[in-house]
N, C-alpha and C positions, 0 to 999 in steps of 0.2 A: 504493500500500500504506500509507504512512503521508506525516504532512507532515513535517517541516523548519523551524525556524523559528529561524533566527540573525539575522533582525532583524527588526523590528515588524510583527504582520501586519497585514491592513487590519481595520480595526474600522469598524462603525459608526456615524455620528455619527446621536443620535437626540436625541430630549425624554428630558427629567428621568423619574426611573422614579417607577412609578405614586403611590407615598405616600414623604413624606419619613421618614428613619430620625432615630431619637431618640437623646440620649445618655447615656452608663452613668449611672444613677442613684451617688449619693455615697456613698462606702463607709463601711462603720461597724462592720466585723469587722476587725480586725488581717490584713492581708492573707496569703495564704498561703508559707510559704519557697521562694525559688527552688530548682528542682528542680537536683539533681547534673549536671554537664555527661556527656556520654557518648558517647565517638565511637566508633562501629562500621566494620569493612569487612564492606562487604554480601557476603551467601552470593551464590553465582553459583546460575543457575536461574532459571525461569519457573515459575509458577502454570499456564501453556496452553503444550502443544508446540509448536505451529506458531508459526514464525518465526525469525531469525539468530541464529547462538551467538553468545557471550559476553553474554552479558545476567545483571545483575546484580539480584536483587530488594531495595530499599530498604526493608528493611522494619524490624521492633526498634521502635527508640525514636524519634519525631519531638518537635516543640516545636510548641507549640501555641497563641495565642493571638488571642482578640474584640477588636474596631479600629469598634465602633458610634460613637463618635465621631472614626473617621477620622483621629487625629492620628498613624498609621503612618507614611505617608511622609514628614512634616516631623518627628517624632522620631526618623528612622530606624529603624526596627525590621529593616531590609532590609542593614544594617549593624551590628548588633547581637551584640556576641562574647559577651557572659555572657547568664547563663539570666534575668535580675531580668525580672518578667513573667509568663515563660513559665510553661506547664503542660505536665505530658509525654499523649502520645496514641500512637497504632498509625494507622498507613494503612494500608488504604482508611479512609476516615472521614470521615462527616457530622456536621458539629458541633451540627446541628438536628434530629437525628433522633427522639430523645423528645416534642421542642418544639410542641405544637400550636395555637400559639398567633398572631392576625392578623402580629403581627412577625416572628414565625418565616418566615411564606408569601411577605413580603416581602421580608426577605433584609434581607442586612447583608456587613459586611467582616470576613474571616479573616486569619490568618497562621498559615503552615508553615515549618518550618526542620527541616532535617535534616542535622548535624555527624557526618561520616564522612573516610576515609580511601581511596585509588585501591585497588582489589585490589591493584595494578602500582606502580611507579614507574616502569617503562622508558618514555622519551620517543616509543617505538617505535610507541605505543598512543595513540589518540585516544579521547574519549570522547562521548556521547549523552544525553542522559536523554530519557528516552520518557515519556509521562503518560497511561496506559490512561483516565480522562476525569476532566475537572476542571467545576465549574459554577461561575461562566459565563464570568468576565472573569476571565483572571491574566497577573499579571506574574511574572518570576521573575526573581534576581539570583544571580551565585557572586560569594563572597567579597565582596559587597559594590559588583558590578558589573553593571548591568543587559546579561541575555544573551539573552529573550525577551521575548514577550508573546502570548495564545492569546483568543480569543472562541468558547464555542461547549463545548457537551455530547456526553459520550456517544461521540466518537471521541476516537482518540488521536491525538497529536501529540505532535513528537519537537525539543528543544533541543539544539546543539550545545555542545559546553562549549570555550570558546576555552583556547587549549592554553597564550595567555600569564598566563591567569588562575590554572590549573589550582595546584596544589599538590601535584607530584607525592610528595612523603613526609609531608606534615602532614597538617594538618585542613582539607577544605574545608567550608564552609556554604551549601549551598543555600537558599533562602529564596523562599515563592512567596507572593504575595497575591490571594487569591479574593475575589470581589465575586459575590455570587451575586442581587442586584438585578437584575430583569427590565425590560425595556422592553419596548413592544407592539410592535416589528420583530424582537425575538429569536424564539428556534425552543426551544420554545416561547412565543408572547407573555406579555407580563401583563396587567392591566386591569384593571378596576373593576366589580363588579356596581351597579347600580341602588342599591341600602342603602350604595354606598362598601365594598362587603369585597370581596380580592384574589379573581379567579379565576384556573381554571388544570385542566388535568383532570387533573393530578396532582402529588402535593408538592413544592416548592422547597426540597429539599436543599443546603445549601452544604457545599463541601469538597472535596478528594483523594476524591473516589465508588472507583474503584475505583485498581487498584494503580501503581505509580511503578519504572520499571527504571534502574538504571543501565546503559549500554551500552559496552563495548570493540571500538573499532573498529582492526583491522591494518592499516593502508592503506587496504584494497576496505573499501567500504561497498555494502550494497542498497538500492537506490534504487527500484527498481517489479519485484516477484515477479507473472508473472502465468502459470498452469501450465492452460489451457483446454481442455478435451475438447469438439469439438464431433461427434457423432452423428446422423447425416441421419434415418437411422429406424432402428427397433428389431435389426432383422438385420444391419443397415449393419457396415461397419468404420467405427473412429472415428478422426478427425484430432485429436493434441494439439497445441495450438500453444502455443511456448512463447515467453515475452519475458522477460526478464530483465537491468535495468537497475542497472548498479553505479557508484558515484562513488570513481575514486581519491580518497582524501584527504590522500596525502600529498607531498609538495614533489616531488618529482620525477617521471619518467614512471616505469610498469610497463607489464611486456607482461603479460597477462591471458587467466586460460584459466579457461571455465565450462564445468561438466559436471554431467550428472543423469543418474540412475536412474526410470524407469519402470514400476515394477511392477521385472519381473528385467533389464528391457532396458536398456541402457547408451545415455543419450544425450550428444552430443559440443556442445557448442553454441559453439563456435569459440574462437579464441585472437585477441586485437586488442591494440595501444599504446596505452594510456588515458595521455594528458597529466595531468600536476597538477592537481589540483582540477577535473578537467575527468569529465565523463558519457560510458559510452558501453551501446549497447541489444546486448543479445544473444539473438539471436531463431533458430527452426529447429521445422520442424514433424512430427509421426513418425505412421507409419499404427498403431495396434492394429486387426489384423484379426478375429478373435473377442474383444470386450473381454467383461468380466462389468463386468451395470449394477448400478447403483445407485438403490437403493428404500425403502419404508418397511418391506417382506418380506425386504429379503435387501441393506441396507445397506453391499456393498464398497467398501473403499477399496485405493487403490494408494499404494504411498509413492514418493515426488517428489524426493528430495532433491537440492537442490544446491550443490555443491562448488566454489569460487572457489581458484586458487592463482594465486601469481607465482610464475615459476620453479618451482623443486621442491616451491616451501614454500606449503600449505595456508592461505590468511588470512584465509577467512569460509566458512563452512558458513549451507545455510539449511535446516529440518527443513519437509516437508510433505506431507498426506497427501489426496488428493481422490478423486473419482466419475466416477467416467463414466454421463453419461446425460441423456435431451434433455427439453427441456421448452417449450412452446410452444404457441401460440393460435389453432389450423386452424379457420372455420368455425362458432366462436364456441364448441367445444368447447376448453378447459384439460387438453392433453396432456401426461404424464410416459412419458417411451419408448415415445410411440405409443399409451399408453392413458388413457380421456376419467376427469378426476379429479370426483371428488363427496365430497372431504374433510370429518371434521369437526377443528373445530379448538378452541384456546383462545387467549384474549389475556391478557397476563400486565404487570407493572411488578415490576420489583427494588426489591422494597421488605421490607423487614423490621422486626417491632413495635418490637425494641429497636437497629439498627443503621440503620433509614433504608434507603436504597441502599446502604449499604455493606454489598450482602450477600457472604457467602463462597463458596467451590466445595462445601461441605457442602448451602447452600441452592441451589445452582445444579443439585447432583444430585437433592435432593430434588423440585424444580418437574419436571424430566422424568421421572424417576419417578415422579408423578401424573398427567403427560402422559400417557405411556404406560398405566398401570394404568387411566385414564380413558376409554382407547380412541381419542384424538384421535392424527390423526397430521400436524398443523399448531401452531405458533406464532405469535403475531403479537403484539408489542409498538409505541409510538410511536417507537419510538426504534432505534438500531443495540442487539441485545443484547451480554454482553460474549463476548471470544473465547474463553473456554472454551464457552460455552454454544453457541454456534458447532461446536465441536468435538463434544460430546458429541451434536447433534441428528448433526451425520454418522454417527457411531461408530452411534447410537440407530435411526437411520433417520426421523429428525422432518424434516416440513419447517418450514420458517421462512419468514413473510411479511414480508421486510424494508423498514421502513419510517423516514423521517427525518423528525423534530419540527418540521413544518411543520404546524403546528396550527392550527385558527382565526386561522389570522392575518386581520386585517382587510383588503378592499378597498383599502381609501383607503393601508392601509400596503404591501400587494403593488405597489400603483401603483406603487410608487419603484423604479426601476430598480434602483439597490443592492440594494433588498430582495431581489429577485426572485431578482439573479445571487449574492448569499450561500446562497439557496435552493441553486440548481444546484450550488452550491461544496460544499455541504453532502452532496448527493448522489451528486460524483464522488468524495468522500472516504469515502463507504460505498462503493461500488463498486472503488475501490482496496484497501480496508482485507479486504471478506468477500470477493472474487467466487473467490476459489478453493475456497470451502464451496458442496459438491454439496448440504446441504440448502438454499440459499437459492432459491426459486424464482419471486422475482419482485422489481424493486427499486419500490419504494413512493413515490411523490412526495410524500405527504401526505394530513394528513387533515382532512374534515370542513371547507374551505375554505367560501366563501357554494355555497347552493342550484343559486343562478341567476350559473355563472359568469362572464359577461359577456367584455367584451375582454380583462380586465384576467387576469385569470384565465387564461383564454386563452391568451393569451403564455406566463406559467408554464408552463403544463403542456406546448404545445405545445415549448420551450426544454427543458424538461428535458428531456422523452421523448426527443427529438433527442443531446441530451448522452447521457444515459444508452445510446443505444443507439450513439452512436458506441464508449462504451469497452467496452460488450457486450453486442452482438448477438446472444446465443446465449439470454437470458431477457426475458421479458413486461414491459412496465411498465404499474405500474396505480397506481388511487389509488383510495379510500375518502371516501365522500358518506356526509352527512344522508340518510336515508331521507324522502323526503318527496313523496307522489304529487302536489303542487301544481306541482315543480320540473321536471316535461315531461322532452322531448326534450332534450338539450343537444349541439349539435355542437362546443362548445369539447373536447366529449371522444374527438374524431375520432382526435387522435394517441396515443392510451394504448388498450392490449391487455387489460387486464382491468379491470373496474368492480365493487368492492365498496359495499351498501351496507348501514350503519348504520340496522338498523329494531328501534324500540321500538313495532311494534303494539302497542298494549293497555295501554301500561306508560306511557308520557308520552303527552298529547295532542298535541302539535304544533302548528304555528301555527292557528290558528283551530280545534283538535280535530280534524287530518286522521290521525292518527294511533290516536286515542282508541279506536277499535273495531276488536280484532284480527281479526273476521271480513273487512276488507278487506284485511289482508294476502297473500293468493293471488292477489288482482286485483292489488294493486301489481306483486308481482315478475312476473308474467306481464307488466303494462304494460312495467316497466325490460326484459325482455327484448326486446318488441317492436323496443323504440329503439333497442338495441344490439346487432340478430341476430349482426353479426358477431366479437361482443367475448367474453371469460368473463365472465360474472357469477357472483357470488355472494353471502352475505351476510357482510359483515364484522364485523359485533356485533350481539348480540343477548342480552338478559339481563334482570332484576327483580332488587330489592334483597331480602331477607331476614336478619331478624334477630331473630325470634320465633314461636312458634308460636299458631295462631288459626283462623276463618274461612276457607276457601278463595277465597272474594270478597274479602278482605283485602288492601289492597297490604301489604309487608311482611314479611306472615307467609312460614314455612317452603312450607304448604299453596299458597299462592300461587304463590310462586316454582315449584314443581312444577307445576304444573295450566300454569304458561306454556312450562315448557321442552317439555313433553309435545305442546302445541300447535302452538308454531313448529317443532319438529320433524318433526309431523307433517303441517306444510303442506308443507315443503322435500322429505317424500318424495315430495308429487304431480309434481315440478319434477325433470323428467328430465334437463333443460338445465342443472342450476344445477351448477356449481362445485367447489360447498361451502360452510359457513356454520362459523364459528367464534362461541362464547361469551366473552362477556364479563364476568365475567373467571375463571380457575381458581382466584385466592386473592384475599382481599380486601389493602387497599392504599389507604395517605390520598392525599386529592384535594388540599380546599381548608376553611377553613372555614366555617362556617355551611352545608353540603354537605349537602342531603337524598337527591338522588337518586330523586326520586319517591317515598319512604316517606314516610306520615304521622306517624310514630317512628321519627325517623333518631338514626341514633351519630355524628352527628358527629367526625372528619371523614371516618370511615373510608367509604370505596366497597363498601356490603355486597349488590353483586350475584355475590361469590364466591363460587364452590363451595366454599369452602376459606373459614373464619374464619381471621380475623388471628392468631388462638389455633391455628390448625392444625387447628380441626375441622371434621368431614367435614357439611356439609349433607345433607338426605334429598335435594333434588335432584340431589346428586352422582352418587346412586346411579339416578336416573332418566336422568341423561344417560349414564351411564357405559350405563347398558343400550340404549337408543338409539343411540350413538354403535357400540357393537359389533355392533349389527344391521343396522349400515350396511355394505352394499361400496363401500370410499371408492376404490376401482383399478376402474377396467370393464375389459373384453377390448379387446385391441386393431383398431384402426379403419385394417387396410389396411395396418400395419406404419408408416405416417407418427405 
């Protein structure tokens, strides 16, 4: 469910990242007054239901300060009690998010600090802080004491706060340092195009991206929530299986008793002696004989809750609410309770014009209520999205193609063993974090890796899928390819369940022009089918840039971009096998700089194959997919009740 991290985690030893960072140019404005100090106790509460009470939101007033010439850790700033420096700011928050600039995409060093107070003072309580995702490298100190360090975007991970640090009635200071500098083994990599400018297929945000908890723990801690409904076929009774793992955290033993709720059914899941600091798993499996499933028509959930006590006395609650219903790969049909899917879908980046990634749950409502209104009843981003948005696609009935920023990573850097098993690390930390979201319906290894996957690749896929299906069995793994008819057969992709591919018929040429004439995209995907009778295929992007009106032969223009979506659409209805295909993308969203995207008048750096301007307006082809996409049956009849 989430990580832990009370002492260093492994990092990567790589090369120096791709361009060196420069230092602050020399001031010549009278610098500005240090802000007022401010110490807060955080409101209790969550931004997303699902997961342990006592959770504290960090939120108010943070400190803030730019380290481009690096001299944080030898001046201390990590030890730093008055404000001289600082600027005040709000988390979540990217401090690059206006910035469009080659430095910006590069990244540089930050600092956070946030001067608060324990809700508690009673020694009775231990503490947590959780970090809903930070990019890329941080370190974090209390009080002036290194107590973490994190690599890696987009999931959360969780710091213990040592109890001889803590400062039970004063001011404690957390302080965290981001380095959002990529190197070409990171997830996403970095790199250099050919003219020397960064690429990346979407922007390098540094900062707190999304929100910062504090945690109160009684003793019991959760250590892995896992609530699984597995469903043989559609009439079936379902088995829920439950595991649920707690860590005493406090000095001496407790006897332990967990219990859950099932929808109205009262589940009992034992009573055990947890030692000190010591784990222990709580596991029991219960039949629902008529369940009601879970769909994009008729979206139920059951609420899960589980209740931890010592003794009499209640000492962690965990809130959760999930699905029942199967999903699975028979025969190279893409099964949702027994019935063959032909989705459509959108691909989406949390990115917003003026806040970066640091979008809010206002923007998190709005992108599925486009989804929706659009007629798509799929999502698919590069990344784990955040957990409310998780929640709402259940509540909504979305599904979500879960995918982790295993991105173009290069050959030569997949080679390194490390790389690889960071990869898998990467994946069973999304699988721990969503697998109790009924809309997740498939866990993604990555995308868009070389063509021609070779050995090397190989291993990847084959290691992950393996991993993945050890911790659940109950969904498809797939991964997302270059579209490209040069790239054949590939049995490196024997162990993976669905095969999405990335085709810009018509829109980029491809290596030597294989792509350049959309008239062969019907042959393509009939060939990818050939190769993979027994897999799901489908198409995982697909899209044209737009950002003016003109010519219908025009790349670019509005007319364009229609006259393509009308097409590829209407090839995918001859393809009675396919899946589904999802667009790329529902809102526009910066990439990288000097970014055309196949337009002859690009806006740099923005991504404008969105249905959705970065300004929030509707393109004419929105309203051609949205009509398209509703006269699709994305659910068929069911095939035999499997």
């Amino acid at each position: 469910m989430r990580r832990i991290l009370s002492v260093l985690t492994l990092a990567l030893v790589a090369a120096a990242p791709a361009a060196a960072q420069t230092t602050d140019p020399a001031v010549t404005t009278p610098p500005a007054p240090a802000p007022t100090p401010k110490v807060e106790t955080p409101k209790k509460g969550a931004l997303y239901t699902q997961g342990p009470s006592g959770r504290y939101l960090l939120a108010g007033t943070w400190l803030f300060r730019l380290d481009k010439a690096e001299v944080g850790l030898t001046q201390g700033f990590q030890r730093q009690t008055t404000t001289d420096g600082w600027t005040t700011t709000t988390v979540p928050n990217a401090w690059n998010a206006t910035d469009e600039s080659v430095e910006s995409m590069q990244g540089t060093v930050g600092w956070y600090r946030k001067d608060f107070r324990l809700p508690s003072a009673s020694k009775r309580f231990g503490y947590v802080v959780r970090f809903e995702s930070v990019n890329y490298r941080s370190r974090i100190w209390l009080n002036g004491r290194p107590i973490g360090k994190n690599t890696g975007a987009y999931l959360p991970f969780e710091v213990r706060l040592p109890a001889g640090l803590l400062k039970r009635s004063g001011t404690n200071r957390l302080v965290v340092r981001v380095d959002n500098r990529r190197y070409p083994t990171d997830f996403p990599p970095s790199g250099l195009s050919v003219t020397g400018n960064p690429t990346g297929g979407w922007w390098n945000y540094g900062g707190l991206l999304r929100e910062v908890y504090l945690r109160r723990v009684d003793r019991i801690d959760f250590s892995t929530v896992q609530v699984r409904p597995v469903l043989p076929c559609a009439t079936c009774a379902a088995d829920v299986q439950y595991k649920v793992v707690v860590r005493n955290d406090s000095t001496s033993a407790a006897r332990v008793r967990v219990t859950s709720r099932f929808g109205a059914r009262a589940v009992n899941l034992g009573t055990q002696l947890v030692g000190p600091k010591k784990f222990a798993a709580f596991t029991r499996t219960i039949r629902i004989a008529r369940p009601r499933l879970w769909s994009p028509s008729s979206p139920t959930l059951y609420d899960a809750p589980i209740t931890v006590r010592v003794g009499k006395r209640t000492v962690a609650r965990y809130a959760l609410r999930t699905g029942v219903r199967s999903i699975k790969v028979v025969g190279g049909r893409w099964l949702l309770n027994g019935r063959p899917l032909n989705f459509r879908g959108v691909g989406l980046h949390e990115d917003s014009k003026d806040r970066g990634f640091a979008i809010d749950d206002a923007d998190r409502r709005r992108i599925v209520a486009e989804t929706k209104e659009l007629g798509a009843t799929v999502m698919r981003s590069h990344y784990p999205l955040h957990p409310r948005m998780h929640e709402l696609a259940d509540e909504q009935g979305l599904m979500i193609w879960s995918e982790i920023p295993v991105y173009a990573v290069k050959t030569e850097h997949l080679a390194k063993k490390v790389v690889r098993e960071l990869a898998a690390r990467e994946l069973e930390s999304n699988i721990l974090t969503n697998q109790n979201h009924p809309s997740v319906i498939v866990w993604s290894v990555g995308n868009e890796l070389s063509s021609r996957p070779g050995q090397v690749q190989g291993f990847y896929l084959a290691n992950a899928a393996r991993r993945a299906k050890a911790l659940d069995p109950t969904r498809p793994v797939g991964y997302a390819v270059a579209g490209y008819p040069a790239a054949g057969c590939q049995p490196e992709y024997a162990p993976l369940d669905v095969i999405g591919v990335n085709e810009y018929f018509g829109w980029y040429p491809g290596p030597n022009g294989q792509i350049a004439d959309r008239t062969l995209l019907s042959q393509y995907l009939d060939s990818v089918h050939q190769c993979y009778p027994e897999k799901a295929v489908l198409v995982s992007e697909f899209g044209a840039e737009a950002n003016r009106s003109g010519p219908v032969e025009e790349k670019g223009t509005f007319e364009f971009q229609s006259d393509f979506v009308n097409y590829h659409l209407g090839v995918y209805a001859t393809k009675p096998w396919l899946a589904g295909a999802i667009y790329w993308a529902l809102e526009e969203f910066r990439v990288r700089p000097n970014w055309d995207g196949g337009n002859p008048r690009p806006n740099s750096p923005i991504h404008e194959k969105g249905l959705i301007s970065f300004s929030g307006v509707r393109k004419p082809a929105f309203f051609d997919v949205q009509r398209l996409f509703r006269a699709t049956k994305q659910i068929g009849g069911p095939t035999g009740g499997r």
